[in-house]
SEKOL-562683 format. One record per residue (C-alpha): residue in three letters; x, y, z. Coordinates in steps of 0.02 Angstrom, whole numbers, always signed. Layout:
<sites>
+---------+--------+--------+--------+
: residuo :      x :      y :      z :
+---------+--------+--------+--------+
:     ALA :      X :      Y :      Z :
...
+---------+--------+--------+--------+
</sites>
This chain:
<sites>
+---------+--------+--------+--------+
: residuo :      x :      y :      z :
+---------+--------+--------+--------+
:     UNK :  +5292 :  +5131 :  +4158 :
:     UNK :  +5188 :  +5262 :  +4037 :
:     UNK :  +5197 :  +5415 :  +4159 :
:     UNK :  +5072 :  +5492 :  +4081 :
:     UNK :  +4953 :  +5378 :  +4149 :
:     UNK :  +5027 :  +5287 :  +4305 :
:     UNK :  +5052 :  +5399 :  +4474 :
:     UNK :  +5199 :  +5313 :  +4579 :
:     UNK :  +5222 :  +5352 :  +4766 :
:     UNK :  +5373 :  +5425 :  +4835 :
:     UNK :  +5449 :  +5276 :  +4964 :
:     UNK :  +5419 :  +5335 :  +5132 :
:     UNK :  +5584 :  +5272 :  +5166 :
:     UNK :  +5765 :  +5219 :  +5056 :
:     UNK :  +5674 :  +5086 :  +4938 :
:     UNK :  +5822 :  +4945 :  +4933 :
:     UNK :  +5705 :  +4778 :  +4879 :
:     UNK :  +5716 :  +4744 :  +4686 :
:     UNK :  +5566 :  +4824 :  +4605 :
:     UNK :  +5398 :  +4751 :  +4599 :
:     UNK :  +5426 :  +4698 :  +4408 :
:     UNK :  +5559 :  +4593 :  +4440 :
:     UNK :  +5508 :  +4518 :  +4630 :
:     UNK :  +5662 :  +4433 :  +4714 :
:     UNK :  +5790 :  +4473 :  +4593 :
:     UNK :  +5954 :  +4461 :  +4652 :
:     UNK :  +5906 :  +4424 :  +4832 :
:     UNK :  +5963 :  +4270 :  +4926 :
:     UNK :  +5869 :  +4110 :  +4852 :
:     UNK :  +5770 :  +3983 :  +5003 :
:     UNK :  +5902 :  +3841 :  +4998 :
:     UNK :  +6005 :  +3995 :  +5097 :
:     UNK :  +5864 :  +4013 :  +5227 :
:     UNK :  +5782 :  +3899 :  +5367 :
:     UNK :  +5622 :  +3838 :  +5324 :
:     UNK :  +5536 :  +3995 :  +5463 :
:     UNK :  +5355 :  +3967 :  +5492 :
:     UNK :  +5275 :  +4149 :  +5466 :
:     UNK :  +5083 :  +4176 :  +5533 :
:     UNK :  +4982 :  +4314 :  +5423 :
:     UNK :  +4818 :  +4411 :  +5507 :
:     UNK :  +4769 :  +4501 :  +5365 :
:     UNK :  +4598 :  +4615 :  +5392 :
:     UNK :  +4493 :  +4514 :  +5295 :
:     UNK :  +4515 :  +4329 :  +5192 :
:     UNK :  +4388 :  +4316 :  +5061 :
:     UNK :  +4387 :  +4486 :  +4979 :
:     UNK :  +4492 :  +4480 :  +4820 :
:     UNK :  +4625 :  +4590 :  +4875 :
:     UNK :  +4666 :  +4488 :  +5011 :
:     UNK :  +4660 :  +4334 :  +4914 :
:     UNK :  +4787 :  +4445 :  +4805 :
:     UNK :  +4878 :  +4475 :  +4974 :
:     UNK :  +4874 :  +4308 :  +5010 :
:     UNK :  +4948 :  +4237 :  +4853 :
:     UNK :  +5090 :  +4336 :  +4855 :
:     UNK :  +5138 :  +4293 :  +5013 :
:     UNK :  +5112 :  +4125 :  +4976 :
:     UNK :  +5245 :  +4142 :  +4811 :
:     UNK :  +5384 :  +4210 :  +4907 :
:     UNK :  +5356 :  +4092 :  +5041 :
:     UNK :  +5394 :  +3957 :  +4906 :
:     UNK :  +5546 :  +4044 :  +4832 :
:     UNK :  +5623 :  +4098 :  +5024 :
:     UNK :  +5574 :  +3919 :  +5093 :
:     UNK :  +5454 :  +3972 :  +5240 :
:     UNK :  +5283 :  +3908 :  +5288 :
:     UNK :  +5153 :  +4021 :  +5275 :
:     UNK :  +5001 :  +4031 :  +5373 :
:     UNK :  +4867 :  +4146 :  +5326 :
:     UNK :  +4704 :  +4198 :  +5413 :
:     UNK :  +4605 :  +4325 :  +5456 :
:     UNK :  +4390 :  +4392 :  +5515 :
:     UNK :  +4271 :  +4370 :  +5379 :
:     UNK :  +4260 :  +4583 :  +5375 :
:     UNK :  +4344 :  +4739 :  +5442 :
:     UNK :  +4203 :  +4753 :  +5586 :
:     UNK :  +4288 :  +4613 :  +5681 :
:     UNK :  +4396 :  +4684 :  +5791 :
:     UNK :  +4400 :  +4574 :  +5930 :
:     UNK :  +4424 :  +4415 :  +5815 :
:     UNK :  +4560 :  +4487 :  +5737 :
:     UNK :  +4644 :  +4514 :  +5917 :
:     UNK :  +4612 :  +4328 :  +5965 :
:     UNK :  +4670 :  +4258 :  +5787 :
:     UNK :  +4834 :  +4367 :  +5824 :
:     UNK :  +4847 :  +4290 :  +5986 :
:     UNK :  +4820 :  +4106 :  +5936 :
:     UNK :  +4947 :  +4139 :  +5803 :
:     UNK :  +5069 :  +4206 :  +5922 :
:     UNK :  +5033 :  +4051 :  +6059 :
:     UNK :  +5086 :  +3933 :  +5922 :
:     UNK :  +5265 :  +4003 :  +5934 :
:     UNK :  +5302 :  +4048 :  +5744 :
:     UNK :  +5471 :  +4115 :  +5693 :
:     UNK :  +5380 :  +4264 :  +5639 :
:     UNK :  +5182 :  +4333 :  +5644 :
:     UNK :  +5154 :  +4466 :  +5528 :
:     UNK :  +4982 :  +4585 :  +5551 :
:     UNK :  +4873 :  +4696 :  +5470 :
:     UNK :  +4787 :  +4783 :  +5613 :
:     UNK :  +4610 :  +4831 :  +5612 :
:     UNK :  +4626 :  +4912 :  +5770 :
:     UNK :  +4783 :  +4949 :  +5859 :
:     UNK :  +4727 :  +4974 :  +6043 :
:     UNK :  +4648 :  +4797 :  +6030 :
:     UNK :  +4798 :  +4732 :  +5956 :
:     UNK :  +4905 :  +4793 :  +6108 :
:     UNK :  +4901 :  +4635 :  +6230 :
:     UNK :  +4936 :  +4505 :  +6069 :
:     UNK :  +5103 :  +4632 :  +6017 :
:     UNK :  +5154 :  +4645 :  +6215 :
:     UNK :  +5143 :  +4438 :  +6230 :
:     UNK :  +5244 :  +4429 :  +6080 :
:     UNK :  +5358 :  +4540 :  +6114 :
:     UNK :  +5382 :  +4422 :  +6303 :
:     UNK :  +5401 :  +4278 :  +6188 :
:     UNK :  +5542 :  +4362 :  +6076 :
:     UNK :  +5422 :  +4319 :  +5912 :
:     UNK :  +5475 :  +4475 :  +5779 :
:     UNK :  +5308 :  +4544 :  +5711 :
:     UNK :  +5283 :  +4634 :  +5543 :
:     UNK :  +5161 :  +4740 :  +5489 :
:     UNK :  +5077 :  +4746 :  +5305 :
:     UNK :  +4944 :  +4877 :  +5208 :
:     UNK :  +4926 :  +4976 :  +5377 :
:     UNK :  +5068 :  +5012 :  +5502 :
:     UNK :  +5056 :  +5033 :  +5690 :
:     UNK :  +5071 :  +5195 :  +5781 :
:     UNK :  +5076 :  +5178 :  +5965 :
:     UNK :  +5161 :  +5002 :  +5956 :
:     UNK :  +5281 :  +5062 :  +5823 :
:     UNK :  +5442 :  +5009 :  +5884 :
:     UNK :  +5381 :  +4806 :  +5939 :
:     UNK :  +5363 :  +4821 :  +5737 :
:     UNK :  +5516 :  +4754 :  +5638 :
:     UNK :  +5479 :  +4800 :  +5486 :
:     UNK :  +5308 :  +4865 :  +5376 :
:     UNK :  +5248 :  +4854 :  +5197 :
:     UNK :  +5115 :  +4962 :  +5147 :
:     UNK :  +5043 :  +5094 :  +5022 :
:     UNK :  +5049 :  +5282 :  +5082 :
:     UNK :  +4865 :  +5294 :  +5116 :
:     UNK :  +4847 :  +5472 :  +5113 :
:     UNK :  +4922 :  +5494 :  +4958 :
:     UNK :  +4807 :  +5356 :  +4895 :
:     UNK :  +4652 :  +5490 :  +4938 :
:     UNK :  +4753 :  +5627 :  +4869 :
:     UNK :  +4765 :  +5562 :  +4707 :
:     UNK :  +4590 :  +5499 :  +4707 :
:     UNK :  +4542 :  +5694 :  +4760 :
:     UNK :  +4649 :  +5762 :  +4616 :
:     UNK :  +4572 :  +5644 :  +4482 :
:     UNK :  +4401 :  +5691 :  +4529 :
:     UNK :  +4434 :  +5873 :  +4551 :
:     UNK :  +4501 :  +5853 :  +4363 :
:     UNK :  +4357 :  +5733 :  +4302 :
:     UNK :  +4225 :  +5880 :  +4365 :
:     UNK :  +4336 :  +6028 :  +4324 :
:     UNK :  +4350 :  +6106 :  +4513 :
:     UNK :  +4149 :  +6105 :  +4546 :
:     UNK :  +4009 :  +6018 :  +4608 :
:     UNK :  +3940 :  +5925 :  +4749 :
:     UNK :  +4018 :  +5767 :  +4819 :
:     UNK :  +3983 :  +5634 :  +4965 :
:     UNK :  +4145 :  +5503 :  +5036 :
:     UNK :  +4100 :  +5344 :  +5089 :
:     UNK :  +4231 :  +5263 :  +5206 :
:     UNK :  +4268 :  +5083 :  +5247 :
:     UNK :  +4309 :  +5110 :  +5434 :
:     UNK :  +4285 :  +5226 :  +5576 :
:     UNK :  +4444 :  +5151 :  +5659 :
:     UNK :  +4549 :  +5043 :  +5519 :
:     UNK :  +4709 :  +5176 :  +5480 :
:     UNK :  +4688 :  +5126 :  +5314 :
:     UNK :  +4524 :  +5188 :  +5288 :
:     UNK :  +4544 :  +5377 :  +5404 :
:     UNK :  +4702 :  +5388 :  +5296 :
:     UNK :  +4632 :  +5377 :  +5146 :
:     UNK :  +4492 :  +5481 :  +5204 :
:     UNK :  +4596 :  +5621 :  +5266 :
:     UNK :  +4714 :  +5616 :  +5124 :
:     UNK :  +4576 :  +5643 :  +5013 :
:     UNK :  +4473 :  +5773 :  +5114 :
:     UNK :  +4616 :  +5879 :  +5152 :
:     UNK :  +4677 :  +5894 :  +4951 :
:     UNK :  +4488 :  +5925 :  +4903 :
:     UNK :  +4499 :  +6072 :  +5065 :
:     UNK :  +4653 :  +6140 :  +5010 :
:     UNK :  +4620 :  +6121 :  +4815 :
:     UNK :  +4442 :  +6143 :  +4777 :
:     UNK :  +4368 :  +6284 :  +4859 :
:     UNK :  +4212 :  +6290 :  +4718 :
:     UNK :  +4168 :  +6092 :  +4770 :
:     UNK :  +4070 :  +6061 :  +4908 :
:     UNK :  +4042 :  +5910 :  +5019 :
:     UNK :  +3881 :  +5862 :  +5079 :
:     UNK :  +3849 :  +5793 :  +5246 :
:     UNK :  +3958 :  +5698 :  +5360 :
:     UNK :  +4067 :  +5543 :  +5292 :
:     UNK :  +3975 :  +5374 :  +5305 :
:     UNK :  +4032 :  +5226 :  +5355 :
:     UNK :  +4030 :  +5042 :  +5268 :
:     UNK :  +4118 :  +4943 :  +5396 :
:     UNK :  +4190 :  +4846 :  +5211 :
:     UNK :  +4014 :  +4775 :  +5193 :
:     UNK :  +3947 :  +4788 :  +5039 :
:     UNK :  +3774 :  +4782 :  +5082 :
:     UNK :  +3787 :  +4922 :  +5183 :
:     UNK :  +3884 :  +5019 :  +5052 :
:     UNK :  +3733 :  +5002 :  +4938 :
:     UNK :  +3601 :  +5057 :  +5047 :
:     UNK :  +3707 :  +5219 :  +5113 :
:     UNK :  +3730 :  +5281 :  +4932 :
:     UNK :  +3575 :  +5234 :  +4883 :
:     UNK :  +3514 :  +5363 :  +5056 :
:     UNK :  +3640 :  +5456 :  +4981 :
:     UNK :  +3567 :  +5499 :  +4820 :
:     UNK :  +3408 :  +5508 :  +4855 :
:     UNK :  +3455 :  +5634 :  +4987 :
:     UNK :  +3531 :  +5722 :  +4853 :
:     UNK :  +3470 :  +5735 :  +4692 :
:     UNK :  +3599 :  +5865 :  +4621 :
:     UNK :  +3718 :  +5787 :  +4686 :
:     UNK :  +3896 :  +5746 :  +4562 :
:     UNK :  +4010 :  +5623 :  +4638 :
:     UNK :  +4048 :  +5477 :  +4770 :
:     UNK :  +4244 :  +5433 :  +4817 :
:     UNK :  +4240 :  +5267 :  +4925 :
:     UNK :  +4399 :  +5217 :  +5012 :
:     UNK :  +4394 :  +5021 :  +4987 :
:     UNK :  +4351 :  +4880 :  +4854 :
:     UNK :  +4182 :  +4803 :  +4961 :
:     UNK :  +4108 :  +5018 :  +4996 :
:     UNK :  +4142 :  +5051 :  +4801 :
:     UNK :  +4080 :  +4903 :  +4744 :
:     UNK :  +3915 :  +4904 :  +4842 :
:     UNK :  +3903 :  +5102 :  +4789 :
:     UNK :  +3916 :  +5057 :  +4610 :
:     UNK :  +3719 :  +4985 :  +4603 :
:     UNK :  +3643 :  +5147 :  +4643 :
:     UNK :  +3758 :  +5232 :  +4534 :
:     UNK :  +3733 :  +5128 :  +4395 :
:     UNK :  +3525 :  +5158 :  +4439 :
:     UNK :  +3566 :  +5331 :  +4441 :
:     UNK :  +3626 :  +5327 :  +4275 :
:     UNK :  +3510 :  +5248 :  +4193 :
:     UNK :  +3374 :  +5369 :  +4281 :
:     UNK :  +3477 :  +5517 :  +4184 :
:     UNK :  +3565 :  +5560 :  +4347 :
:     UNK :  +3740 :  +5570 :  +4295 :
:     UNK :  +3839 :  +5537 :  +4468 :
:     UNK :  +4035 :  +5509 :  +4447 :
:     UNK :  +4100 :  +5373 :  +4566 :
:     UNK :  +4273 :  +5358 :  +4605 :
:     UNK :  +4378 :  +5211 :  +4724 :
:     UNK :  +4501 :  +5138 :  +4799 :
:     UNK :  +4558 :  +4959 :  +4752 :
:     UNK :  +4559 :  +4851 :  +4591 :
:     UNK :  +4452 :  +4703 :  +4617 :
:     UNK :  +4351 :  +4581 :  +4455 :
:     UNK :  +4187 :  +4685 :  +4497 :
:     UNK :  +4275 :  +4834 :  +4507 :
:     UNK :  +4351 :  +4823 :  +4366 :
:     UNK :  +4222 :  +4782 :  +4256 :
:     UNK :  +4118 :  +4916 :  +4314 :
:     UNK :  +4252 :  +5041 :  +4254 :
:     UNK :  +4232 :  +4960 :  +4093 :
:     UNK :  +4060 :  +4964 :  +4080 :
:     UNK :  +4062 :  +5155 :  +4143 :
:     UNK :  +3998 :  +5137 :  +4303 :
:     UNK :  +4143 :  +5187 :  +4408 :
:     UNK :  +4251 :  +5338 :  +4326 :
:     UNK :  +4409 :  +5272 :  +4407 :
:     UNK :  +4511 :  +5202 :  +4541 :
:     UNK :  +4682 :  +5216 :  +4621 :
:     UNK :  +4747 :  +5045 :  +4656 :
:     UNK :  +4870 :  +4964 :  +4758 :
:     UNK :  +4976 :  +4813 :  +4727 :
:     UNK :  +4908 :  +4685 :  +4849 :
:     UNK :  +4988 :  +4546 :  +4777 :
:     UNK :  +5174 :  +4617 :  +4790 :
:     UNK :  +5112 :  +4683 :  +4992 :
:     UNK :  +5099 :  +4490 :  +5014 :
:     UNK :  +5267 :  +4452 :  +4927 :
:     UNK :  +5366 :  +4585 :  +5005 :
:     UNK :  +5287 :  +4552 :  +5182 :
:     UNK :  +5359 :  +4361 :  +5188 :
:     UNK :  +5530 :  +4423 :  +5090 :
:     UNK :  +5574 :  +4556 :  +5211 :
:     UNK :  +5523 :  +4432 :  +5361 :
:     UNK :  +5627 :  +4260 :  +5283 :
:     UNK :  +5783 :  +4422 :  +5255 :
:     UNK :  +5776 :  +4486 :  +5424 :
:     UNK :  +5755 :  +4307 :  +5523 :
:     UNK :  +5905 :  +4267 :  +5412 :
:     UNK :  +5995 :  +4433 :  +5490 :
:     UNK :  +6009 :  +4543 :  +5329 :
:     UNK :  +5963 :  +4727 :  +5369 :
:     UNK :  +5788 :  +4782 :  +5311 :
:     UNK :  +5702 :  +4945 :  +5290 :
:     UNK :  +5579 :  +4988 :  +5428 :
:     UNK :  +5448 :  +5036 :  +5298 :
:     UNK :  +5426 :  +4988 :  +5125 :
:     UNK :  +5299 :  +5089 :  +5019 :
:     UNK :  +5228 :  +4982 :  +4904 :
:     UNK :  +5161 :  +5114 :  +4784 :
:     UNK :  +4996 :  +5164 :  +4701 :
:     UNK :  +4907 :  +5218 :  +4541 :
:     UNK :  +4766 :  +5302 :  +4468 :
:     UNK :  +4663 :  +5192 :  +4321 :
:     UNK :  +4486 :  +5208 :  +4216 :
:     UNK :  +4433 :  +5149 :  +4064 :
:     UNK :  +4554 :  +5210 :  +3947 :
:     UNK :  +4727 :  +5135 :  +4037 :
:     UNK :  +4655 :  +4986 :  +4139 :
:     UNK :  +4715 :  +4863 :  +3995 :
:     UNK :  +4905 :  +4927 :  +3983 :
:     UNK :  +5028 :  +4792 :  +4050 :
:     UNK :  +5076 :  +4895 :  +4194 :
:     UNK :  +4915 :  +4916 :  +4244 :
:     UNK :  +4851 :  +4747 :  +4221 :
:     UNK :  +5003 :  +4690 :  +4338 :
:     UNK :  +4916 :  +4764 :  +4498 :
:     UNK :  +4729 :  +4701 :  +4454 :
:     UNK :  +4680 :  +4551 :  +4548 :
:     UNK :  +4531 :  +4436 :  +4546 :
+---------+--------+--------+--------+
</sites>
């Protein structure tokens, strides 16, 4: 990796998988394994990262020999679907159901009938708090060092000053008060000459709304310098008012989370200053890897960070970078 322009997390705990460029290598091939039949309830399905999510899971399922199911609400508002898709996954007695919770307390009665059916769960991109220990195992990206870097990259982009707004994804998803407080707490602690106006909005993922709360946003503030938006859908829908904004003379930086086709392109095209990506394809690999290793008894990590990075417009073509993007 060029350091100089990739940011690696720290593993939140002793990193033993092989590395993300070289998935699988040296682990136990899928003739050695049962074919297990593994339910996914990701957050979302049609986005791009969790198609991303969803193909990786889908690859290691094919290399491990399990069945993968994969499902999930059509966006992060649907809590209670999410809790019944869990369910219905876990009343189809699967070898293994692995979750990305939207919301943990609603979760609760899907983990406690698993755990009375003796069906492991795993957790991916967001980990579980109060239900920790029904967890086996969790793959994720350190979410408040995701914000931090995004904080440090803008604080560097606008040289310590100026006015900012944060756009969130979620009032509940840990994912999205993570990121949030990861990057509110740097900017506290490390820009005292930038100031934040008014309270964080939120998206609820929905692109829609994204739009129409930075386009309040800006024309609530006309001096105002920058945006950070914790997920692909709020940065995405931000981007049209920004890109108005622009074109009005109103220089506004806008800075995200995620590495989505839109997203991307609007870093090209200037739009969006830069974003710090995860690797949702390798979440989806190592999700259905560690699952297939511990079903087959092999000792696995109880969380797996699976890393982040910052990119713009002048290192989103490198090799490394290009291996996180996703359609």
């Amino acid at each position: 990796m060029k350091k100089s322009k990739y940011i690696a997390l720290a593993a939140v705990a002793a990193f033993t998988v092989a590395p993300l460029s070289a998935c699988g290598a040296g682990q136990s091939n899928g003739s050695e394994s049962k074919n297990y039949e593994i339910a996914m309830v990701a957050k979302g399905f049609s986005q791009s990262f969790w198609v991303s999510v969803h193909q990786g899971a889908d690859d290691a399922a094919a290399k491990y020999g399990a069945t993968v199911t994969f499902n999930g609400p059509d966006n992060d508002s649907q809590v209670d679907k999410q809790a019944d898709m869990v369910q219905n996954a876990i009343n189809k007695s699967p070898d293994a159901v692995a979750i990305a919770p939207l919301d943990e307390a609603a979760l609760t009665p899907a983990v406690q009938s698993a755990k009375s059916a003796s069906i492991p769960l795993f957790a991916f991109n967001t980990a579980f708090e109060t239900n920790a220990d029904a967890i086996t195992s969790t793959v994720k990206t350190s979410n408040r060092e995701v914000g931090k870097v995004a904080a440090e990259n803008l604080i560097a982009l606008l040289n310590g000053k100026g006015k900012y707004a944060v756009i969130a994804h979620s009032q509940t998803d840990a994912t999205s008060t993570e990121r949030r407080d990861g990057f509110l707490d740097y900017m506290k602690k490390n820009a005292p000459d930038m100031e934040m106006v008014g309270e964080v909005q939120y998206s609820n993922a929905d692109q829609a709304k994204a739009q129409d709360i930075a386009s309040a946003i800006l024309q609530a503030n006309p001096d105002l310098d920058a945006i950070f938006a914790t997920n692909e859908a709020t940065v995405v829908g931000a981007a049209t008012p920004v890109e108005s904004a622009l074109k009005s003379g109103h220089k506004v930086l806008l800075v995200g989370v995620d590495s989505g086709k839109a997203q991307q392109q609007y870093i090209r095209d200037g739009v969006i200053s830069g974003s710090v990506s995860q690797n949702p394809y390798q979440i989806g690999y190592k999700t259905i890897e560690n699952a297939v290793k511990s079903l087959n008894g092999e000792k696995i990590d109880k969380v797996i960070d699976s890393g982040c990075f910052w990119y713009n417009a002048d290192n989103i073509d490198d090799d490394d970078v290009q291996q996180a993007m996703y359609e």
